[in-house]
py3Dmol code that shows the C-alpha trace and the ligand (Angstrom):
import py3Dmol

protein = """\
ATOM      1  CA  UNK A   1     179.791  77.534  30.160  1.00  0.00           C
ATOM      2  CA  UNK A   2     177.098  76.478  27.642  1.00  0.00           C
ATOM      3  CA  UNK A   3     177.350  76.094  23.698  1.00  0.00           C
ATOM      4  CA  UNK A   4     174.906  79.471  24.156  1.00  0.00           C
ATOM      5  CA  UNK A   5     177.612  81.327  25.532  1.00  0.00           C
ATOM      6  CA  UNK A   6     179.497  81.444  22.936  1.00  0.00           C
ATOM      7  CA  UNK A   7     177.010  82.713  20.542  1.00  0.00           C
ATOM      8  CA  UNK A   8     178.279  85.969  19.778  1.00  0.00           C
ATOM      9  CA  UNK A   9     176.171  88.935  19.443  1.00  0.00           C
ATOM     10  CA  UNK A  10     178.255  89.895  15.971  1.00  0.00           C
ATOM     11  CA  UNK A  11     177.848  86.970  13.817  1.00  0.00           C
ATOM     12  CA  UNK A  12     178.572  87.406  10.305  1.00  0.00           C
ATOM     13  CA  UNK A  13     175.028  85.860   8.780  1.00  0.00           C
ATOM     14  CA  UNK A  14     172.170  85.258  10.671  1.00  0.00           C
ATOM     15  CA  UNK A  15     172.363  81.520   9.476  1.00  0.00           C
ATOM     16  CA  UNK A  16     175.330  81.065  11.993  1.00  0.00           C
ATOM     17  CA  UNK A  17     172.367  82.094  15.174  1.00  0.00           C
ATOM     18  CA  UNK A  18     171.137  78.300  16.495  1.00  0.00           C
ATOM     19  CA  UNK A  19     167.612  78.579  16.241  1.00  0.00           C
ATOM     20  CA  UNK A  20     167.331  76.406  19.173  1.00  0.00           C
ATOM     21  CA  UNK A  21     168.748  79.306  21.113  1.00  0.00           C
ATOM     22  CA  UNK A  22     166.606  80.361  24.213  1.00  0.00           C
ATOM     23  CA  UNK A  23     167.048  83.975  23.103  1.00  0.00           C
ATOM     24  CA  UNK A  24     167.021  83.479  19.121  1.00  0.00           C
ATOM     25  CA  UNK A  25     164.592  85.712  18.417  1.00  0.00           C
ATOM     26  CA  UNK A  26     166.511  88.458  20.081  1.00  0.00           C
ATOM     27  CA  UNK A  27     170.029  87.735  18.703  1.00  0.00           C
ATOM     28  CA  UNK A  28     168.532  87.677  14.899  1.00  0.00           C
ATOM     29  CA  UNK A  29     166.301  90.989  15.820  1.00  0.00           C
ATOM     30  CA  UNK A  30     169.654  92.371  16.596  1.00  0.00           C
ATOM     31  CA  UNK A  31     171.621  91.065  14.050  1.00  0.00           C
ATOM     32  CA  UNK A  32     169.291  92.184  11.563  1.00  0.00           C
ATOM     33  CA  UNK A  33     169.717  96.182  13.386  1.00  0.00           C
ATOM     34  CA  UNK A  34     173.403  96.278  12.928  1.00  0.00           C
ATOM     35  CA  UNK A  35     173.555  95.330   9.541  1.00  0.00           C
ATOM     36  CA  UNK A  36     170.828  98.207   8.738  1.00  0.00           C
ATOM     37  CA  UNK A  37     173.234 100.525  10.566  1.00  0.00           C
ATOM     38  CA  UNK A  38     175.851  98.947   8.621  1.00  0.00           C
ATOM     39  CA  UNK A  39     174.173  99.273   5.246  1.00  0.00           C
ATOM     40  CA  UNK A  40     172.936 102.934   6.393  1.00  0.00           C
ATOM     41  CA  UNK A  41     169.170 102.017   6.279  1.00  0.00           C
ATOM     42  CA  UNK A  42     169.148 102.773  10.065  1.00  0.00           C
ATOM     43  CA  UNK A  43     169.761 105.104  12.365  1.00  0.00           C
ATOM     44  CA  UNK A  44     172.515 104.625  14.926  1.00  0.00           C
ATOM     45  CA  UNK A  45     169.500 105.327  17.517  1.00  0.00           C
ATOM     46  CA  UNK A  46     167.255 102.200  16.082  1.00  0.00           C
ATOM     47  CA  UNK A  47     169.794 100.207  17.983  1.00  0.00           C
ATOM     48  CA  UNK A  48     168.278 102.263  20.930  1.00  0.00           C
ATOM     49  CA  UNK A  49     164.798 101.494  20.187  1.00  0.00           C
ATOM     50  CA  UNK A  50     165.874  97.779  19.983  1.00  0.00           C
ATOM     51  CA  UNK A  51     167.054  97.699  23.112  1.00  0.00           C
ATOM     52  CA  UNK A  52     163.802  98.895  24.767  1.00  0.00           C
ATOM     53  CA  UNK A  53     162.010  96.404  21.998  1.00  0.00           C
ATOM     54  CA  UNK A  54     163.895  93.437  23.459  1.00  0.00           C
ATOM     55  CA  UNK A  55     163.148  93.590  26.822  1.00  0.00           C
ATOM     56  CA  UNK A  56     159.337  93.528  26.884  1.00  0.00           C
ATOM     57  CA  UNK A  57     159.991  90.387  24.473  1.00  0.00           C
ATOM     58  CA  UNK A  58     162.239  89.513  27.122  1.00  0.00           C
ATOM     59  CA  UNK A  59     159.159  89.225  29.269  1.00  0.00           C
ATOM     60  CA  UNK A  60     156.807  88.081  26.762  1.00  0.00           C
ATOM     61  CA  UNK A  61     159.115  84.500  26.395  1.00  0.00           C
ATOM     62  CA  UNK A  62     159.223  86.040  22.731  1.00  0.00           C
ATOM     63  CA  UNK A  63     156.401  84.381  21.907  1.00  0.00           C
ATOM     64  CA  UNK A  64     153.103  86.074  20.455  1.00  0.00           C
ATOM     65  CA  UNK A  65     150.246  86.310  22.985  1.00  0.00           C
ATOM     66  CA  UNK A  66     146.716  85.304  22.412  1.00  0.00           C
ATOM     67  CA  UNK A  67     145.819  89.147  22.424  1.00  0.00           C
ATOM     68  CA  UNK A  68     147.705  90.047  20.051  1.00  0.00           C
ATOM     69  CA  UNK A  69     146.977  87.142  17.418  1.00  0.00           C
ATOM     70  CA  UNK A  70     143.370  88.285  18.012  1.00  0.00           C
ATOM     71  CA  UNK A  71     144.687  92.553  17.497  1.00  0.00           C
ATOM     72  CA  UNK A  72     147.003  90.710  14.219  1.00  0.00           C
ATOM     73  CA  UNK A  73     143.549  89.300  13.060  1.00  0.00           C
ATOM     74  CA  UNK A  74     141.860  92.686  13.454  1.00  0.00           C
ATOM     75  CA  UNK A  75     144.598  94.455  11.839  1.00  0.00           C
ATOM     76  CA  UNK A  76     144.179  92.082   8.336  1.00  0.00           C
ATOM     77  CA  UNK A  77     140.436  92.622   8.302  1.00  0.00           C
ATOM     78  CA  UNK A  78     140.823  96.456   9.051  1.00  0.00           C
ATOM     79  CA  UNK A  79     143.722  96.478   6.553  1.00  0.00           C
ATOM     80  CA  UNK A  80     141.234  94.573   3.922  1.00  0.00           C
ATOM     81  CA  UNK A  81     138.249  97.017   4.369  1.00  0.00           C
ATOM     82  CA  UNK A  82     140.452 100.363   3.799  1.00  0.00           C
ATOM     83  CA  UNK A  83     139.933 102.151   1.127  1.00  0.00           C
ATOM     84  CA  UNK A  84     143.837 103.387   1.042  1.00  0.00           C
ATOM     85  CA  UNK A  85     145.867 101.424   3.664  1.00  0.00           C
ATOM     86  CA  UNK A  86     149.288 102.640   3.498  1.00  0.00           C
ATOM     87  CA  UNK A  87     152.164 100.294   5.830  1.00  0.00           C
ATOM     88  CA  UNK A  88     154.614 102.999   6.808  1.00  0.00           C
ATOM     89  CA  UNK A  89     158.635 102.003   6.902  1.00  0.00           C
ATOM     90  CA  UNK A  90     161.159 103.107   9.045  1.00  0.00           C
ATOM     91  CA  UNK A  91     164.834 102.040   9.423  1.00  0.00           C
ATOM     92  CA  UNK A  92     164.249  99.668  12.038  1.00  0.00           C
ATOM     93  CA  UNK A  93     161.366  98.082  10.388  1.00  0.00           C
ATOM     94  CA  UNK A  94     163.178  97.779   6.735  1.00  0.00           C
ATOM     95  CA  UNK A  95     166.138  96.239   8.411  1.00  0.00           C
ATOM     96  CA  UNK A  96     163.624  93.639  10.542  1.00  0.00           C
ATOM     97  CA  UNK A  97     161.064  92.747   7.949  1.00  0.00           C
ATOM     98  CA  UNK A  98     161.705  94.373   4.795  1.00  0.00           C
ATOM     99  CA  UNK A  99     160.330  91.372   2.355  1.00  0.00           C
ATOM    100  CA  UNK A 100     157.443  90.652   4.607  1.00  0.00           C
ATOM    101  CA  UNK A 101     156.036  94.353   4.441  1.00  0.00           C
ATOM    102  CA  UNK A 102     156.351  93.532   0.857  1.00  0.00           C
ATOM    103  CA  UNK A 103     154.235  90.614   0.655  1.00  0.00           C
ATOM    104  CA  UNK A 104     151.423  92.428   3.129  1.00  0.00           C
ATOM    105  CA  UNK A 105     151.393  95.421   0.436  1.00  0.00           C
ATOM    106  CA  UNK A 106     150.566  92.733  -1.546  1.00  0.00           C
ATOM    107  CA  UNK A 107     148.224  90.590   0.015  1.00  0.00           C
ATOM    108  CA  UNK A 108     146.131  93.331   1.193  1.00  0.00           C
ATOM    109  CA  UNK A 109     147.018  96.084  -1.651  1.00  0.00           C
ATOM    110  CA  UNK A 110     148.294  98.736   0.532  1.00  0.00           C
ATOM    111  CA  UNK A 111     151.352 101.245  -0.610  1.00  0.00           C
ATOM    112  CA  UNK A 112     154.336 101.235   1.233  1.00  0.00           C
ATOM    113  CA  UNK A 113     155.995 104.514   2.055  1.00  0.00           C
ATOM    114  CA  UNK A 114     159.452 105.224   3.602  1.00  0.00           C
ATOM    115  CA  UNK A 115     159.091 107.505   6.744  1.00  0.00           C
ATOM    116  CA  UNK A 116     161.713 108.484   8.918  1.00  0.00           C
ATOM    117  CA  UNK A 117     162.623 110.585  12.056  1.00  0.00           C
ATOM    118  CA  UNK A 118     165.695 111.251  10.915  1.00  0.00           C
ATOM    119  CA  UNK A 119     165.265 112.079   7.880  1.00  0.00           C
ATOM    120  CA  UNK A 120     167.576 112.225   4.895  1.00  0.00           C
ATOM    121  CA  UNK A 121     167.430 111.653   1.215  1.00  0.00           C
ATOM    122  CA  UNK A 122     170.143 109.096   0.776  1.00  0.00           C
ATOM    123  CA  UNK A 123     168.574 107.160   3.482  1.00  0.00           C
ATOM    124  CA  UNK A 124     165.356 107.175   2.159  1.00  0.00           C
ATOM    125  CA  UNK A 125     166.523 106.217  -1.178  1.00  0.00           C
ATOM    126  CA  UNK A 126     168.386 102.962   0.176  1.00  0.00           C
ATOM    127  CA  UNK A 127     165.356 101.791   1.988  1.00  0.00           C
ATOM    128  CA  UNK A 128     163.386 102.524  -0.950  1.00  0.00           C
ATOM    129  CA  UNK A 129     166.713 100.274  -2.690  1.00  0.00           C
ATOM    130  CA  UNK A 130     166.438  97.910  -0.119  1.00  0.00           C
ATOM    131  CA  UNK A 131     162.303  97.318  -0.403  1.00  0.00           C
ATOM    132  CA  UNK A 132     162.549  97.003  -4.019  1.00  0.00           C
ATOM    133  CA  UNK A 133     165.334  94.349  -3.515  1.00  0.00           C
ATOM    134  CA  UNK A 134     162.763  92.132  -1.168  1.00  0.00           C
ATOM    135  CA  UNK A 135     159.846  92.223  -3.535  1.00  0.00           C
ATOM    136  CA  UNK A 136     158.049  95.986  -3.126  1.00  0.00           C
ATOM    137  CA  UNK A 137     156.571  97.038  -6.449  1.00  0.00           C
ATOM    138  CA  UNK A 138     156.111 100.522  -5.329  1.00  0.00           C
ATOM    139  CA  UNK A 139     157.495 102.639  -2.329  1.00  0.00           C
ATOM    140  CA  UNK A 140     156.679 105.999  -2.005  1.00  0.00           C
ATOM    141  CA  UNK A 141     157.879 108.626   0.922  1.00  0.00           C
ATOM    142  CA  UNK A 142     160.383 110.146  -1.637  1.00  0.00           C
ATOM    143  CA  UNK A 143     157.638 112.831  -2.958  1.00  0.00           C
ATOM    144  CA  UNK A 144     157.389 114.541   0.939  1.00  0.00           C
ATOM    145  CA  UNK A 145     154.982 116.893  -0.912  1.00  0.00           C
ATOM    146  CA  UNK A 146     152.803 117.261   2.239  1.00  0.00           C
ATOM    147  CA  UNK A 147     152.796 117.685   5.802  1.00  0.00           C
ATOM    148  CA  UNK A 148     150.998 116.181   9.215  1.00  0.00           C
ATOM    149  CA  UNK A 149     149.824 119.451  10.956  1.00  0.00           C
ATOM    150  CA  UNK A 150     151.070 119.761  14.054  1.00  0.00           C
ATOM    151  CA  UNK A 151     154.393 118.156  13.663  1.00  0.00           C
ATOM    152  CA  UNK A 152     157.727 119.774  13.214  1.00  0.00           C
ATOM    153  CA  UNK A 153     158.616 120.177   9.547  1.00  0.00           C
ATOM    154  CA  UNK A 154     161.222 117.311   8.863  1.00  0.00           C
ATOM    155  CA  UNK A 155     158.810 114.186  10.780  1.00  0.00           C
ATOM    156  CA  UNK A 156     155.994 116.155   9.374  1.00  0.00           C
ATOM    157  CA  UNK A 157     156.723 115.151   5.659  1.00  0.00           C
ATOM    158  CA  UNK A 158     154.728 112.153   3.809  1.00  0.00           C
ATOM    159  CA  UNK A 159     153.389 111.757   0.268  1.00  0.00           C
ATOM    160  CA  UNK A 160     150.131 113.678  -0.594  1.00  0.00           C
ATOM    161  CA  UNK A 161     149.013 110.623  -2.131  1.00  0.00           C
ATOM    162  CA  UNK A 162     150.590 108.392   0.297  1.00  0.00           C
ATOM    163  CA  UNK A 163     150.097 108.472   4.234  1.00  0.00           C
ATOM    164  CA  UNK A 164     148.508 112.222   3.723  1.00  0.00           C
ATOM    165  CA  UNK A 165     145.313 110.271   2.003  1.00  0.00           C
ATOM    166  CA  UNK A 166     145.475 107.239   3.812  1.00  0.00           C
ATOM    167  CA  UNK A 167     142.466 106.162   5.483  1.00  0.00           C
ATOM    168  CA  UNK A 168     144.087 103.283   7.935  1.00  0.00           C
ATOM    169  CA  UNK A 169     148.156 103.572   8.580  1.00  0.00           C
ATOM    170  CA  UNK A 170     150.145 100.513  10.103  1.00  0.00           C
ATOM    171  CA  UNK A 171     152.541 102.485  11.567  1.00  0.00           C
ATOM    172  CA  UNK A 172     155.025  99.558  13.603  1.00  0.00           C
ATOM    173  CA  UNK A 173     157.870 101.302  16.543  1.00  0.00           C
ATOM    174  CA  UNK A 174     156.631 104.270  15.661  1.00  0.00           C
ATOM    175  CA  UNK A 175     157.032 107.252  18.010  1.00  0.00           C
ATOM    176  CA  UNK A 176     154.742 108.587  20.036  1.00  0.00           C
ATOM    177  CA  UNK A 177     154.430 112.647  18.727  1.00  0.00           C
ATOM    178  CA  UNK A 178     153.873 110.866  15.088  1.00  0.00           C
ATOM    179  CA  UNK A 179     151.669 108.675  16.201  1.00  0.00           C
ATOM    180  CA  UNK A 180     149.614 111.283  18.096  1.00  0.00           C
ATOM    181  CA  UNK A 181     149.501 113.554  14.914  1.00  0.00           C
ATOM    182  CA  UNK A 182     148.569 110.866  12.577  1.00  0.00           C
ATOM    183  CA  UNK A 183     145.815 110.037  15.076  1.00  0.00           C
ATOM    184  CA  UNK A 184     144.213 113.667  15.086  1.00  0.00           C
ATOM    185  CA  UNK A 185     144.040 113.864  11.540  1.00  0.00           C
ATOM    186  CA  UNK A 186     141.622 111.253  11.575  1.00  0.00           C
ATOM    187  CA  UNK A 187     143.495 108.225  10.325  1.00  0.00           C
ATOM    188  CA  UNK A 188     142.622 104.644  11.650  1.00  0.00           C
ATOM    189  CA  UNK A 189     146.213 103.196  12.909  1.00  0.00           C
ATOM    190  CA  UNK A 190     147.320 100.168  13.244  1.00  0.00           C
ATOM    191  CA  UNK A 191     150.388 100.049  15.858  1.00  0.00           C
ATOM    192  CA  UNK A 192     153.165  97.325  16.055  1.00  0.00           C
ATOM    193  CA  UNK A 193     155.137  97.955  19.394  1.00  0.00           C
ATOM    194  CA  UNK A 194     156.392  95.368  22.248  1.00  0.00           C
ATOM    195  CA  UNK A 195     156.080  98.545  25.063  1.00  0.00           C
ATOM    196  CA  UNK A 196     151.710  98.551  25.986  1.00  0.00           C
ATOM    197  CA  UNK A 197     153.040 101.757  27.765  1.00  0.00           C
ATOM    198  CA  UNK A 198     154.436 103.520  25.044  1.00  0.00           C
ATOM    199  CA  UNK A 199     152.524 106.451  23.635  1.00  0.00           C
ATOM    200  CA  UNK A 200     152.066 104.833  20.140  1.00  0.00           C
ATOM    201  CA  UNK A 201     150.153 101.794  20.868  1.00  0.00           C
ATOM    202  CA  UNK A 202     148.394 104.115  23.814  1.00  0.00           C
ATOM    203  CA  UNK A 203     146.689 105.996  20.652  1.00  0.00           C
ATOM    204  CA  UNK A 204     145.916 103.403  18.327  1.00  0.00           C
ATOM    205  CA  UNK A 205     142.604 102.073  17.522  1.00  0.00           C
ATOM    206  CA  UNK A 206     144.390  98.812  16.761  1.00  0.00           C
ATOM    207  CA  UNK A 207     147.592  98.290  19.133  1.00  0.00           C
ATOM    208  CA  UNK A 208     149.702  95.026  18.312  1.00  0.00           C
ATOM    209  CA  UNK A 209     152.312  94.313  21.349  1.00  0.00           C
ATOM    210  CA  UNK A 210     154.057  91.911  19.326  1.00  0.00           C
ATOM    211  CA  UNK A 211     157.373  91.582  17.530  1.00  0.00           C
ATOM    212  CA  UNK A 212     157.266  92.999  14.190  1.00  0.00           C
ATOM    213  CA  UNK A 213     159.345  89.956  13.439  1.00  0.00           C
ATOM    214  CA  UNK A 214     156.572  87.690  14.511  1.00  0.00           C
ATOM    215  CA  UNK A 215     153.823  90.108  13.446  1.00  0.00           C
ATOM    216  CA  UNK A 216     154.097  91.007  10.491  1.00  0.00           C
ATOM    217  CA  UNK A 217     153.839  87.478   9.061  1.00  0.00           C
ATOM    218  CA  UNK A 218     151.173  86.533  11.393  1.00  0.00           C
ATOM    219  CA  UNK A 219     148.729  89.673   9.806  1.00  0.00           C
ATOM    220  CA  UNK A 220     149.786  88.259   6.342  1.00  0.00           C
ATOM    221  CA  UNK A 221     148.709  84.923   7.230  1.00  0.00           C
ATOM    222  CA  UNK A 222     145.109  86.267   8.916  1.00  0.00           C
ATOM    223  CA  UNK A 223     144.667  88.687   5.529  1.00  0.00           C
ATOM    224  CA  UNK A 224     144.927  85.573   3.395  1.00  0.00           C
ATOM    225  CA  UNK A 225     142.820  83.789   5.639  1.00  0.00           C
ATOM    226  CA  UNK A 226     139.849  86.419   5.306  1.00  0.00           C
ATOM    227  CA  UNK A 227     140.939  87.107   1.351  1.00  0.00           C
ATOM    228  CA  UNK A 228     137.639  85.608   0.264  1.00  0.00           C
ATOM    229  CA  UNK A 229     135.628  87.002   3.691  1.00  0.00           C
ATOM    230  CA  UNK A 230     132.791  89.290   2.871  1.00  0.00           C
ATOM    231  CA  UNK A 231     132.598  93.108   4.445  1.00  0.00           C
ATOM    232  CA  UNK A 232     129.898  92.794   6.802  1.00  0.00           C
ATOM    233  CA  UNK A 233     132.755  89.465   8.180  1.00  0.00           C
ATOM    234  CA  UNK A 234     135.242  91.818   7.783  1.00  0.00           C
ATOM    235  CA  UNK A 235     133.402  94.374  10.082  1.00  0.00           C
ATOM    236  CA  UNK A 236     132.606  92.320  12.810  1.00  0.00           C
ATOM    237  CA  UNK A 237     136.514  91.011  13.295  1.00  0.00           C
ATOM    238  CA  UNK A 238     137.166  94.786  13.818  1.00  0.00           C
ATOM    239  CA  UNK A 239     133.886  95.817  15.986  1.00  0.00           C
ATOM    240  CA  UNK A 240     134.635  92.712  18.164  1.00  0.00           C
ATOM    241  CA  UNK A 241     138.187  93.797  18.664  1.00  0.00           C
ATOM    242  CA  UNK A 242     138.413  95.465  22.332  1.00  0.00           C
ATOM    243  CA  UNK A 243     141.850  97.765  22.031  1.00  0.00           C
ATOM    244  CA  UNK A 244     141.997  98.765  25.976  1.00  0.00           C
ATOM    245  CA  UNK A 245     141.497  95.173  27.027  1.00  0.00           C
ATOM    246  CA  UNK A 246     144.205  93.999  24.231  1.00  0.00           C
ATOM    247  CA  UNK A 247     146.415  97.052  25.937  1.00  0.00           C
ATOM    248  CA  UNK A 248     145.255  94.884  29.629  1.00  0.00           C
ATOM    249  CA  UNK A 249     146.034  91.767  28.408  1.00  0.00           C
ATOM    250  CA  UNK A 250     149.965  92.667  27.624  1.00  0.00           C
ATOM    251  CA  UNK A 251     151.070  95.101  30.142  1.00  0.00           C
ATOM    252  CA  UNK A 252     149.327  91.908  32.453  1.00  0.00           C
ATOM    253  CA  UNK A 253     151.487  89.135  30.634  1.00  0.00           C
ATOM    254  CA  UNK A 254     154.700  91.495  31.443  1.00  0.00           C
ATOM    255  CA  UNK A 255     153.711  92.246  34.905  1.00  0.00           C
ATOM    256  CA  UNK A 256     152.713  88.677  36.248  1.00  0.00           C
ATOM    257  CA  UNK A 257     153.681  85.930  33.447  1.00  0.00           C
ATOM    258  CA  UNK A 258     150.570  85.107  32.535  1.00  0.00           C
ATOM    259  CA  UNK A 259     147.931  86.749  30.586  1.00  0.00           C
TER     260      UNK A 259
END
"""
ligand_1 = """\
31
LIG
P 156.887 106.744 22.699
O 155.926 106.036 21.789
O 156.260 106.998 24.035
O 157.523 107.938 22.047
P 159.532 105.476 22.836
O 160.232 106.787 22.913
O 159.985 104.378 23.736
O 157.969 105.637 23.056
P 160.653 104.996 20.243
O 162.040 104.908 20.738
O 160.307 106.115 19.354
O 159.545 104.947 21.368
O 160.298 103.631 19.494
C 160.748 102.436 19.927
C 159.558 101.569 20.312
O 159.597 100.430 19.470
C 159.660 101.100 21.751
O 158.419 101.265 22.388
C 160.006 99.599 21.626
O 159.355 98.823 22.604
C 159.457 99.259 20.256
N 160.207 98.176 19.576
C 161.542 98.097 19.406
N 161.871 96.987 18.709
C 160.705 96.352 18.411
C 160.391 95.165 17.694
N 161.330 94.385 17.151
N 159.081 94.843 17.575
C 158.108 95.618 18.120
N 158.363 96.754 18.825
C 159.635 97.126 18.968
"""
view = py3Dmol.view(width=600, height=400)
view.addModel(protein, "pdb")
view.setStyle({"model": 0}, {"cartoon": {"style": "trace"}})
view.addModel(ligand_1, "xyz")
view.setStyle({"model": 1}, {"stick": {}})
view.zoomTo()
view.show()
């Protein structure tokens, strides 16, 4: 038996994980779940969506790909030439990376609003809590005073002068029905999701098959990188960005190893 084995999967604070664990990234991805479920930020089924999450990274040696630096870099210049980029949160993703949505909203000056599948005010409200407590100025979701057509009437609801006016959404593990609305209203998204197959990054004009704990940071760091960049710089990161060969590129890496 190796000193890994007896890392166990319920450590009290993620400090106790060795980060020279073969699997780190996986044990603090989960850690970080259970305590949202603990602290009711997320849903008993985000555990679910984990699961699925961690087995692609499984096969991508958790590591982020060269494809999806270059989609990360695509997503901070497309994020920088918005006119209203809004970074949509859901449990899993304020329980994962709640402080480093914060500093993106910042670094590219996009509003962050809470959106959930299952949705219910007291959750919303301790994400919101749970934001603020990592940094967020502002987080909006708790207005729900309009709707994505052709959605059912509890996912449909977002801020009329949040998502609803958005011109490019990052919308990270997002699923696929949401995705597909948010599409056909014309939005530009921006998809985080370690599945290429999955219906969400299938529909985005920017997929990122990354994970969000690696991701997010990594668009921060590319957005400060092109702070000073002009448009027409901005523009050609995006143009140059090829979304079905990024799409390639990972399902390839999980098929065969190499990319
Ligand atoms: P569809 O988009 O087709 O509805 P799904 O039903 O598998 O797919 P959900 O369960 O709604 O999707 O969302 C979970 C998705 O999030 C999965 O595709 C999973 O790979 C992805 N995921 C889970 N954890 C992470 C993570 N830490 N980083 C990035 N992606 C993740």
């Amino acid at each position: 038996m190796s000193d890994y084995d007896t890392v166990s999967a319920d450590v009290e604070h993620e400090e106790e994980i060795p980060e020279d664990h073969p699997r780190y990234q996986d044990l603090l991805t989960r850690h970080r779940i259970e305590t949202g479920v603990e602290k009711g930020i997320t849903h008993l089924q985000g555990m679910h969506a984990e699961g699925r999450g961690s087995a692609f990274d499984y096969l991508l040696g958790e590591e982020t790909i060269p494809s999806a630096d270059d989609a990360e870099r695509a997503a901070a210049a497309q994020l920088l030439l918005a006119d209203h980029p809004v970074l949509s949160i859901n449990g899993n993703v304020a329980a994962l990376v709640p402080g480093e949505m914060a500093d993106l909203a910042a670094v590219t000056g996009a509003d962050l609003e809470v959106n959930l599948f299952n949705r219910t005010e007291e959750r919303i409200t301790a994400i919101a809590d749970h934001l603020r407590e990592h940094g967020a100025e502002e987080v909006k979701g708790l207005e729900a005073d309009a709707r994505i057509p052709n959605l059912d009437h509890q996912r449909a609801k977002v801020d009329a002068d949040g998502i609803y006016d958005a011109d490019v959404v990052l919308v990270p593990l997002e699923d696929g029905d949401r995705a597909a609305a948010l599409e056909e209203m014309g939005k530009t998204e921006i998809v985080i999701d370690l599945n290429p197959l999955s219906r969400s990054p299938q529909v985005a004009d920017i997929p990122i098959v990354d994970n969000i704990i690696r991701a997010v940071p990594n668009v921060t760091a590319h957005a400060r990188d092109l702070a000073d960049a002009s448009e027409d710089d901005l523009r050609a990161i995006v143009d140059a960005f090829d979304r079905e060969r990024a799409l390639d590129r990972a399902e390839k890496r999980i098929r065969s190893g190499v990319e």
